[in-house]
C-alpha positions in Angstrom: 43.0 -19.4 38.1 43.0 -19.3 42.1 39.5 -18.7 43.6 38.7 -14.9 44.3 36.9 -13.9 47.5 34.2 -11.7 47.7 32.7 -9.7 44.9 34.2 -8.9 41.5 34.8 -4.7 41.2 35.4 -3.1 38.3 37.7 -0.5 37.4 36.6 2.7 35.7 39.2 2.3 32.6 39.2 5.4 29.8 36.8 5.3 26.8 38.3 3.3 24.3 37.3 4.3 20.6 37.9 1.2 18.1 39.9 1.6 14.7 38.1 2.1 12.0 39.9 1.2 9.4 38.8 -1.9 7.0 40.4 -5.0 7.0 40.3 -6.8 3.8 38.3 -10.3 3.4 39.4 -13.9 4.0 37.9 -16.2 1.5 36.4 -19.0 3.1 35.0 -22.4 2.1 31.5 -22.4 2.1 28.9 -25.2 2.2 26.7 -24.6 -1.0 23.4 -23.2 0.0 21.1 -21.9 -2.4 19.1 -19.4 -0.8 15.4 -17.8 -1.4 15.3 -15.4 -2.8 18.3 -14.8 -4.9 20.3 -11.9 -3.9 20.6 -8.2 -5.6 22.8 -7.9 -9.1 24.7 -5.7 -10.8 23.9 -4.9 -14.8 26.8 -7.7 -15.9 25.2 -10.3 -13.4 27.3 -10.3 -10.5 25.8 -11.2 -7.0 26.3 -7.7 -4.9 28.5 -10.0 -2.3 31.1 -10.7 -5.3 32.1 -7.3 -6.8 35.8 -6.7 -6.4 37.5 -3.9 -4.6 36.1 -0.5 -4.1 32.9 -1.6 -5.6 31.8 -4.0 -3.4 32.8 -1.3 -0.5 30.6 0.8 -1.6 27.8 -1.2 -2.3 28.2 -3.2 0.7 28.3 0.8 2.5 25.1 1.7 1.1 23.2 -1.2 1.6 23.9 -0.9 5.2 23.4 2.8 5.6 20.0 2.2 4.3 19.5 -0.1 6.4 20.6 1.2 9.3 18.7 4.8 8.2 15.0 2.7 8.3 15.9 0.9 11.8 17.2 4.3 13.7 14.2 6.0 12.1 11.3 3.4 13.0 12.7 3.4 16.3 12.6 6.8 17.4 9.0 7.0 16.1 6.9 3.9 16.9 6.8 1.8 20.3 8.6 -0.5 19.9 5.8 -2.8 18.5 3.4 -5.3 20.8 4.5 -8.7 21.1 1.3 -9.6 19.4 2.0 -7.0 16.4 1.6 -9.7 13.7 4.1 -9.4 10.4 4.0 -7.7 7.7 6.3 -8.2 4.3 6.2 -7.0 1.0 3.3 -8.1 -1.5 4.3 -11.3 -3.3 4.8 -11.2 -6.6 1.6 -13.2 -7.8 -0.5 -10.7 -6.4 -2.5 -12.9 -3.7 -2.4 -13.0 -0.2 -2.3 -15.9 2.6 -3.0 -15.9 6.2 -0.8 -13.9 8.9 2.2 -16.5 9.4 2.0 -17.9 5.5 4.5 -16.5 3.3 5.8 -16.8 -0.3 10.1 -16.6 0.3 11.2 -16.2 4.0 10.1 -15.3 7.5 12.0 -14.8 11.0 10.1 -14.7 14.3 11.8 -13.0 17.8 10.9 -12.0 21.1 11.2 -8.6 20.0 9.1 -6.3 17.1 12.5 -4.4 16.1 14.9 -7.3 15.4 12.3 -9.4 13.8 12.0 -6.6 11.6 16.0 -6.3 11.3 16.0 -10.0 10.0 13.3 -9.6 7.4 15.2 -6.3 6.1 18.2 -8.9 5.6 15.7 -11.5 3.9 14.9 -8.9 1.8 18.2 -7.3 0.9 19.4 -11.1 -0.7 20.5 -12.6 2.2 20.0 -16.0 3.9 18.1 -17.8 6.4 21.3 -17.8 8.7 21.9 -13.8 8.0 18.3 -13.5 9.4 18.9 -15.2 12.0 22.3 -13.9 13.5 21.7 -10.3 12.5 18.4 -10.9 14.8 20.5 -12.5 17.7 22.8 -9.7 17.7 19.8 -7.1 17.7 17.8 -8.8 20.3 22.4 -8.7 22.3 21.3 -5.0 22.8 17.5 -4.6 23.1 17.2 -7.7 25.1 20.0 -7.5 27.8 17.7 -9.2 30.5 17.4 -12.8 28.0 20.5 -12.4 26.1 23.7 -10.3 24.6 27.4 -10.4 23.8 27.7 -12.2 27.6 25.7 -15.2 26.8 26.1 -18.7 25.6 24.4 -19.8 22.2 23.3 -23.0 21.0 22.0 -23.2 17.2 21.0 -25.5 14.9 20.4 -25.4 11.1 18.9 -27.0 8.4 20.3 -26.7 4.9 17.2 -26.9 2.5 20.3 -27.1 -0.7 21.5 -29.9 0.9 19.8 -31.8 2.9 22.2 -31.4 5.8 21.6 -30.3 9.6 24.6 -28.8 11.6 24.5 -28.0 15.5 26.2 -24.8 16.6 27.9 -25.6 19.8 29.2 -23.6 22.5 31.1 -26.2 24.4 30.8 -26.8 28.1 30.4 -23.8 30.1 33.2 -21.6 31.4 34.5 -18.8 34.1 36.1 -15.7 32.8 36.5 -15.2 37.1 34.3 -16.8 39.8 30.9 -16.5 39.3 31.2 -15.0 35.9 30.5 -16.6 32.4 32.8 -16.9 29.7 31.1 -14.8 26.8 30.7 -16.8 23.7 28.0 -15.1 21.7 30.4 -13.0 19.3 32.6 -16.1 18.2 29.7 -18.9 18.0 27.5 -16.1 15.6 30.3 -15.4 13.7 31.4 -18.7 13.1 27.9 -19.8 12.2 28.1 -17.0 9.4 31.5 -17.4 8.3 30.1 -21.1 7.3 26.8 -20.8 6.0 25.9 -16.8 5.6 26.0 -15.0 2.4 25.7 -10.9 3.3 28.7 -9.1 4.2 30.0 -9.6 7.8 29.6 -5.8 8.7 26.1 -5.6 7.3 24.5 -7.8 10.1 26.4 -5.2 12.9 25.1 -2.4 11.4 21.3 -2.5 12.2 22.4 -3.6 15.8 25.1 -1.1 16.3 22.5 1.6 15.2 20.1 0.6 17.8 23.2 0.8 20.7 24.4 3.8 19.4 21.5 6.1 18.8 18.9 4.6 21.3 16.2 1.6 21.5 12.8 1.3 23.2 11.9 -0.9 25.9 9.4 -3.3 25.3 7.5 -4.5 27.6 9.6 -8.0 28.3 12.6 -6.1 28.9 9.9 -3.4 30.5 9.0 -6.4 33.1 12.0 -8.0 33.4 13.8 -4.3 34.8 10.5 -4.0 37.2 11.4 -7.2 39.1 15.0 -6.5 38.9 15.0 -3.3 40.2 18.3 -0.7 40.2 21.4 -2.9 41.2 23.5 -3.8 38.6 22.2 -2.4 35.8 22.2 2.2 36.2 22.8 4.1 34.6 22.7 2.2 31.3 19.0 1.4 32.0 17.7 3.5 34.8 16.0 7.1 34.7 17.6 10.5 36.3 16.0 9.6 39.6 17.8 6.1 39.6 14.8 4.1 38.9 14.5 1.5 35.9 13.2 2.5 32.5 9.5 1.7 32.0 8.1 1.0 28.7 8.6 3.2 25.6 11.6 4.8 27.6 14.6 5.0 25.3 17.8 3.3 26.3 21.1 3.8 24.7 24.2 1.3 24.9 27.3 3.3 23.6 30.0 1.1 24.5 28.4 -2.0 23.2 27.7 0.1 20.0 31.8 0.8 19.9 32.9 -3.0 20.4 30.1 -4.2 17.6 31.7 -1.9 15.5 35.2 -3.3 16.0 33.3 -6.9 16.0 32.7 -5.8 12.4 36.2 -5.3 11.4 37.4 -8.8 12.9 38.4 -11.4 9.5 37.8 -14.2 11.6 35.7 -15.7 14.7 38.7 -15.8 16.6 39.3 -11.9 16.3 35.6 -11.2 16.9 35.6 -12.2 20.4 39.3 -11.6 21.4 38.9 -7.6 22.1 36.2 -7.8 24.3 37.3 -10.7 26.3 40.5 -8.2 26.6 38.3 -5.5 27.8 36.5 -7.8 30.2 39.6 -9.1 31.6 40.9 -5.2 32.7 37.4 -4.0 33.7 37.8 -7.5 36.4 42.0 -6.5 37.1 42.6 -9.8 35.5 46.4 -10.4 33.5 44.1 -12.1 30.7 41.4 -14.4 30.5 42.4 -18.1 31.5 40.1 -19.4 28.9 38.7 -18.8 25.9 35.7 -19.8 24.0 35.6 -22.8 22.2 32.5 -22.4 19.4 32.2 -25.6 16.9 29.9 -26.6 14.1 29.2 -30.2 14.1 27.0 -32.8 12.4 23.4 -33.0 14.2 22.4 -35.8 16.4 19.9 -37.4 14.4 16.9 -40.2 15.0 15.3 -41.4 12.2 11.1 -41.7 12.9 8.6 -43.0 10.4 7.7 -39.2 8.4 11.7 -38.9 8.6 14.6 -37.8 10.4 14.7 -35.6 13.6 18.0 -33.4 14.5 18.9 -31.8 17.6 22.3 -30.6 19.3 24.5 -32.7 21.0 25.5 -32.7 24.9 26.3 -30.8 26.9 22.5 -29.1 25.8 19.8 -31.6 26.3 19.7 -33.0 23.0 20.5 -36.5 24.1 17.6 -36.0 26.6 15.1 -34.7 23.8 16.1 -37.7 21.5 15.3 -40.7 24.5 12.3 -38.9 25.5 10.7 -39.0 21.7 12.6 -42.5 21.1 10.6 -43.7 24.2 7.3 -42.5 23.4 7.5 -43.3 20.1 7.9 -47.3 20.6 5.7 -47.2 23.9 2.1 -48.6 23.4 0.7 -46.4 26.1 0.0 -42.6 26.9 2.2 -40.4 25.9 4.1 -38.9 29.3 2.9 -35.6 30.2 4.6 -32.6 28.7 3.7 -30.7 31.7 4.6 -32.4 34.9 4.5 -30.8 38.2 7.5 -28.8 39.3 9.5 -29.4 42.8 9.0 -25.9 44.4 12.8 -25.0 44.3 13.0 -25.8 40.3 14.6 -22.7 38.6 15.2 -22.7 35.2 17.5 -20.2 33.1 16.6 -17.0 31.4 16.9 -17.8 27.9 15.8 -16.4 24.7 14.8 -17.8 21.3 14.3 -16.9 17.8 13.8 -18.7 14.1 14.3 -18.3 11.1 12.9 -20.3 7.5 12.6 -20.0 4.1 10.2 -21.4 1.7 12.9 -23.7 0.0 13.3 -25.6 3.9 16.5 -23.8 5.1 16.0 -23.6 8.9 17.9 -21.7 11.6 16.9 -21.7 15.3 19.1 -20.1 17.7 18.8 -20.0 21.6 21.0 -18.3 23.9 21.1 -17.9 28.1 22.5 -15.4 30.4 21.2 -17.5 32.9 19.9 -15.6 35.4 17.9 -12.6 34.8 20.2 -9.9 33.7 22.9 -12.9 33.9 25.4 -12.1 36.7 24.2 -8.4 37.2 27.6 -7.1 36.5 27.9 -4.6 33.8 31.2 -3.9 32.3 32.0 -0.3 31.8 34.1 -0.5 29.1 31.6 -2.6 26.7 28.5 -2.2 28.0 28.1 -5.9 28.4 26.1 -7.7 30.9 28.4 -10.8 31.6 26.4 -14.2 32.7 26.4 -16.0 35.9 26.8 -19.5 33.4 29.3 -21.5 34.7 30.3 -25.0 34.9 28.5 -25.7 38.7 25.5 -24.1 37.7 25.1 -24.6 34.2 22.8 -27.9 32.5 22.4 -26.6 30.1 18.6 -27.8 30.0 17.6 -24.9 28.4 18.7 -25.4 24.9 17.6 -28.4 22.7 16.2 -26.9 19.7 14.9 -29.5 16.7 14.3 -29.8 13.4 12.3 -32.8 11.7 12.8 -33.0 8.2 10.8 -35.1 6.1 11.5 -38.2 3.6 14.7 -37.0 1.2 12.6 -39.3 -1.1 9.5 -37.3 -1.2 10.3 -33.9 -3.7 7.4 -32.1 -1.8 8.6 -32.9 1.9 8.1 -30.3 4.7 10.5 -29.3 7.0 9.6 -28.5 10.5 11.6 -26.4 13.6 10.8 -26.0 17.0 12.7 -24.2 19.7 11.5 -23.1 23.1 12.4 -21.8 26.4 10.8 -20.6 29.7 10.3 -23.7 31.5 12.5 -26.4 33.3 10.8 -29.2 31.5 11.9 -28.3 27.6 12.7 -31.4 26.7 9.0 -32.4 27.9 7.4 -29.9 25.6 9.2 -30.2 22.9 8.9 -33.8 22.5 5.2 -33.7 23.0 4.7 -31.3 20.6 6.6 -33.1 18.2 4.6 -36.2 18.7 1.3 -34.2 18.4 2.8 -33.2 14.7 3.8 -36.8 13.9 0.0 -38.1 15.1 -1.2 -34.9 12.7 -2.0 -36.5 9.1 -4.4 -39.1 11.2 -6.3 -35.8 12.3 -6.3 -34.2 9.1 -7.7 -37.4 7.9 -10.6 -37.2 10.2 -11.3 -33.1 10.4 -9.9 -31.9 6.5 -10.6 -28.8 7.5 -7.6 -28.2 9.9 -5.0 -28.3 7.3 -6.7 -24.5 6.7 -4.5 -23.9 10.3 -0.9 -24.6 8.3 1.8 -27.9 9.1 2.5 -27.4 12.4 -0.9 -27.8 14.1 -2.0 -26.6 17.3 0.5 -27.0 20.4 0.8 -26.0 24.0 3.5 -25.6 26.0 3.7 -25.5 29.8 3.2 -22.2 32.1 5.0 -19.1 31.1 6.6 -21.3 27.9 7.4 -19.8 24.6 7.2 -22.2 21.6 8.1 -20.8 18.6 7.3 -23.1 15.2 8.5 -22.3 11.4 7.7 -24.8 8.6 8.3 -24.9 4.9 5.7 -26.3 3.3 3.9 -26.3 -0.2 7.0 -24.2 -1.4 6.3 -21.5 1.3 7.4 -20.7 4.8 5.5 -20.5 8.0 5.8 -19.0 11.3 3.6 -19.5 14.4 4.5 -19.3 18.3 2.6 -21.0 21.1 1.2 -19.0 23.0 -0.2 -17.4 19.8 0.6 -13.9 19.2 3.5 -13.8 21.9 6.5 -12.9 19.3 6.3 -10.9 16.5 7.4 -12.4 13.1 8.2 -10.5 9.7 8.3 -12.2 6.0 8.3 -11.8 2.4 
C-alpha cells in the first residue's frame, strides 16, 4: 500500500444491520481439558454443549438470555462497582468460608466490576477457564475502549491443568490497516483461542458483551479518568455528553454499532470469518479497495525455562518473552543482588496503554490475556460503521514490551503442585517486575520456613510492582483457586 498523506477521514456510510440467521457448527479438534466444575446436564446425561439440533438451540438461547437478562439489569442499577469492590461467588458446597481471594472451583480478576462478573457467570454456567477469560476480554472491548477493544492486539497465554501443557496465543508482528492505524486482531486471536480450548457455545460469550453495547454501560472511574485527560477529539458523540464534554463517572454510555458487528461476530463458524466483516467495514469507513493485510493469530507451544520448583512459560517474540526468560535466567545463576525491578526511567520513556485480566481454576487451568491499543484511546479514530476505536499499533512504533505474561508450574512429579500466573501492565519496565516478583515467589518457602504464619496470606506472597503498575496474581493451590492484584484491591475479582 502507497503512503497516504495527511489524516485519515472517514466516510459516513448507511447503518448496516447484520443477518441474523444461524449458521450451523463446525466440529473441531479439541485439546482434552477437563474443566472445574463440570458443566450443566440434561436428565439422560448429556453435557448442555452436546445436545443435537433444535435442542441445543434452545438451551444454548436461554442460557444466554439469562445471562444477558442479569448483566443489562445490574447495570442499569448499581455503579458500576469500585475497583476495590472485592468478589463475591456462590457459597461452596461444604458450607465453609475462606478469605476474599480463596475459592473452592474458579475465579477471574479484570480491570473492570461488570466483566469480572460476566466471567464468573460463565464459570458458573459450566464453562471453562478460557470461556472466562475471553467472554471477559470481549466485555472489558466495550466498557474499556481507552485500554482495549475489537481495535487492539492480544497476546495470551494458557495453562492446561488436564494436561500439563502451556500454549501462547500470538498475534504476530504488528500491522497497518492504512498509515498510522493498527491492524485489528482482537476478534480472530479470541476466537481462535476458544475454538481450541473453550467449551461454552461461541454465541454465549457475545451475548453478555453485546448486551452491555447495545442497551448501555457505566463508566467507571478508569475509563472515567482516562476520558478526563483525553478530552472531546476523537471520541463524541459515542462518549461525550449533549454539551460535547466527556462522560464522567456513572454516566451511561452506549455502543450500538459495536453491539451489531458482535452480533454478526457471533454467527462467524470460524476465526477467519470473525474478523473478516469488520476489517471490510474498516476498509470503506478509510475509502480503502480492501485491507492489504490481514491478521495472522497462532497458537503455539510456550517458551519454557525449567527452574528448580519447575518450569516457567511465557510467549514468544515479538512480546518480550525472550526478554522475561534472560532476565530470570540471569538472576537466577547470579550470586549477587537481585537487579532492581524498579529502575529509573529516561524522561521521554512512554509505555503503551494496555489492559490485563486472569483467569484460574482450582484444578490449575490458567488463562491470562493482555491486549494494547497503544495509545490511550489507541489512534483516536473511531469508525462509524462499528463503533471501533482502531489502534495507533504499528510496526515503527510497536515493541511490543508490554505483553510477557507467565505462568510457573510446579514439579509434574509432585500430585499436589501449585500453579502460579502473573501478568501486568502499566509500566515500561514489565519484564523488570515480573521477573522480580517471580523470584520473590521462588525465595518464598525459605520465608515461610522462617515466619509460618505467612502462608495464612495464600501462594503467591506479597509483591510490588513499580509506579502506577498493575500486577495481577491467580494460583491453584491446595485444590483451590486464588486471586490477588498488586496494588491490593485495584481490580475486582469474582469466584465460585
Amino acid at each position: 500500500m502507497e503512503a497516504m498523506a495527511g489524516p485519515v477521514l472517514y466516510q459516513k456510510l448507511p447503518v448496516w444491520e447484520p443477518s441474523l440467521e444461524a449458521e450451523e457448527e463446525e466440529a473441531e479438534t479439541l485439546e482434552p481439558f477437563v474443566p472445574d466444575p463440570p458443566g450443566p446436564q440434561d436428565s439422560s446425561g448429556n453435557k448442555v454443549g452436546g445436545l443435537p439440533g433444535t435442542w441445543a438451540r434452545l438451551v444454548a438461547a436461554l442460557l444466554l438470555l439469562a445471562i444477558g437478562f442479569s448483566l443489562a439489569v445490574r447495570q442499569l442499577h448499581s455503579s458500576g462497582g469500585s475497583p476495590g469492590t472485592l468478589g463475591s461467588g456462590a457459597p461452596p458446597r461444604s458450607g465453609h468460608s475462606h478469605r476474599p481471594g480463596v475459592y473452592h472451583h474458579g475465579a477471574i480478576i479484570s480491570p473492570a466490576a461488570t466483566c469480572s462478573q460476566l466471567g464468573q457467570e460463565l464459570l458458573v454456567a459450566g464453562g471453562n477457564v478460557v470461556d472466562a477469560g475471553v467472554g471477559a476480554a470481549l466485555c472489558l472491548a466495550v466498557v474499556h475502549p481507552h485500554a482495549t477493544g475489537l481495535g487492539a492486539t492480544f497476546w495470551g497465554l494458557f495453562h492446561n491443568g488436564s494436561s500439563g501443557n502451556s500454549t501462547a496465543l500470538t498475534s504476530g508482528p504488528a500491522q497497518a490497516l492504512a498509515p498510522g492505524l493498527g491492524l485489528p486482531s482482537a476478534l480472530p486471536a479470541l476466537s481462535l483461542l476458544h475454538a481450541r480450548f473453550g467449551r461454552l457455545p461461541w454465541p454465549h460469550l457475545l451475548l453478555g458483551p453485546t448486551t452491555l453495547a447495545q442497551e448501555g454501560f457505566l463508566v467507571d472511574a478508569p475509563l472515567a479518568r482516562a476520558l478526563a485527560a483525553q478530552g472531546p477529539k476523537g471520541i463524541c458523540p459515542l462518549l461525550c455528553q449533549m454539551d460535547g464534554m466527556p462522560l464522567g463517572p456513572g454516566a451511561r454510555a452506549t455502543n450500538p454499532k459495536l453491539a451489531a458487528v458482535l452480533r454478526r461476530a457471533a454467527l462467524a463458524r470460524t476465526p477467519d470469518l470473525a474478523g473478516e466483516a469488520l476489517l471490510s467495514l474498516l476498509a470503506r469507513d478509510l475509502g480503502l479497495e480492501g485491507p492489504s493485510a490481514r491478521p495472522m493469530p497462532t497458537l503455539e507451544p510456550a517458551l519454557q525455562l525449567p527452574v528448580s520448583q519447575g518450569t516457567v512459560f511465557t510467549t514468544p517474540s515479538p512480546s518480550a518473552g525472550p526478554e522475561l526468560l534472560e532476565l530470570i535466567e540471569a538472576a537466577l545463576h547470579s550470586e549477587g543482588p537481585s537487579p532492581n525491578p524498579c529502575p529509573p526511567l529516561p524522561p521521554a520513556a512512554v509505555t503503551p496503554m494496555s489492559s490485563v485480566l486472569a483467569t484460574v481454576d482450582s484444578s490449575g487451568s490458567v488463562l491470562l490475556l493482555t491486549s494494547s491499543l497503544n495509545s490511550s484511546f489507541g489512534s483516536g479514530h473511531l469508525s462509524p460503521s462499528t463503533g471501533v476505536l482502531l489502534s495507533n499499533l504499528v510496526a515503527k512504533s510497536a515493541t511490543s514490551a508490554w505483553a510477557c505474561p507467565l505462568i510457573l508450574r510446579g514439579s509434574p512429579d509432585d500430585p499436589e503442585t501449585d500453579v502460579l500466573g502473573l501478568v501486568a501492565s502499566g509500566t515500561p519496565t514489565v519484564t523488570r517486575v515480573m521477573s522480580h516478583a517471580l523470584l520473590s515467589h521462588l525465595a518464598r518457602p525459605q520465608t515461610q520456613a522462617q515466619h509460618p504464619h505467612q502462608t495464612q496470606q495464600g501462594p503467591t506472597g506479597s509483591l510490588r510492582a513499580c509506579g502506577h503498575a498493575t500486577l495481577l496474581q491467580v494460583a491453584a493451590h491446595s485444590e483451590h483457586s486464588h486471586v490477588s492484584s498488586v496494588p491490593g484491591g485495584c481490580c475486582p475479582f469474582q469466584g465460585f
